[in-house]
C-alpha angles and dihedrals in degrees: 000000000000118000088254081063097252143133115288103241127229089270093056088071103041093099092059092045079056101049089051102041085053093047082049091051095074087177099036092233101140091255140077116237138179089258103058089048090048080058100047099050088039116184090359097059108133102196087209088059092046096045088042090056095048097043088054086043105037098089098169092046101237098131096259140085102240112197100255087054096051092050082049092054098042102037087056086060105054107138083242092070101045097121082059090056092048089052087056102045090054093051086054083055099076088171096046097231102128098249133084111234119204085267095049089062100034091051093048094053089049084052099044077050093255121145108210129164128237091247083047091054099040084054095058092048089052087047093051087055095251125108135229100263085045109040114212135275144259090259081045102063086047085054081046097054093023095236090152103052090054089096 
């Protein structure tokens, strides 16, 4: 909260974007690898889970996280703008069952102009916790994007 009681806005947070895209940045190259997440997360890095991140984050497609992805990526998953992310989930869910299957995603990266590949989509249903007869869930696709671990 601001002093005027009000909301905090998007560049109140922008410092802590910073700190924790350059903890993230093991090497301080300006990006984000594989590696430096492999180093962050240390004996308990799951490669499904990092290429799954990347592959959410990494918006041009080069392989890294640059900074002003990361802020993107996080920024769009601020608790505050959780209905927005309902509305989108349910636009991903072209059925309407409450879960993303494999195609849902798949189709919805194709449409937001992404390229990923089907071993890149099963890993970030495994990540969300769902499985590939079952798709994964509304509270899934927020572990996908962390969207509850920005606060």
């Amino acid at each position: 909260m601001c002093p005027s009681g009000t909301a905090a806005s998007y560049s109140d947070t922008a410092p802590a974007f910073r700190q924790a895209f350059e903890a993230l940045d093991a090497d301080h190259d300006g990006k984000i690898s594989r590696d430096d997440l492999r180093k962050f997360y240390s004996k308990d890095a799951d490669e499904d889970a990092i290429r799954s991140m990347i592959a959410v984050a990494d918006l041009n497609r080069n392989g890294f996280v640059e900074y002003e992805e990361f802020e993107r990526v996080l920024s769009s998953g601020r608790r505050r703008s959780t209905g927005i992310m309902e509305e989108v989930f349910k636009t991903m869910d072209k059925d309407g069952d409450g879960r993303l299957s494999h195609a849902d995603l798949k189709s919805y990266m194709h449409f937001a102009g992404l390229s990923i590949s089907d071993e890149e989509v099963e890993a970030m249903i495994r990540f969300g916790g769902g499985d590939e007869s079952d798709g994964v869930s509304y509270e899934g696709l927020l572990k996908i994007l962390s969207v509850d671990n920005v606060y």
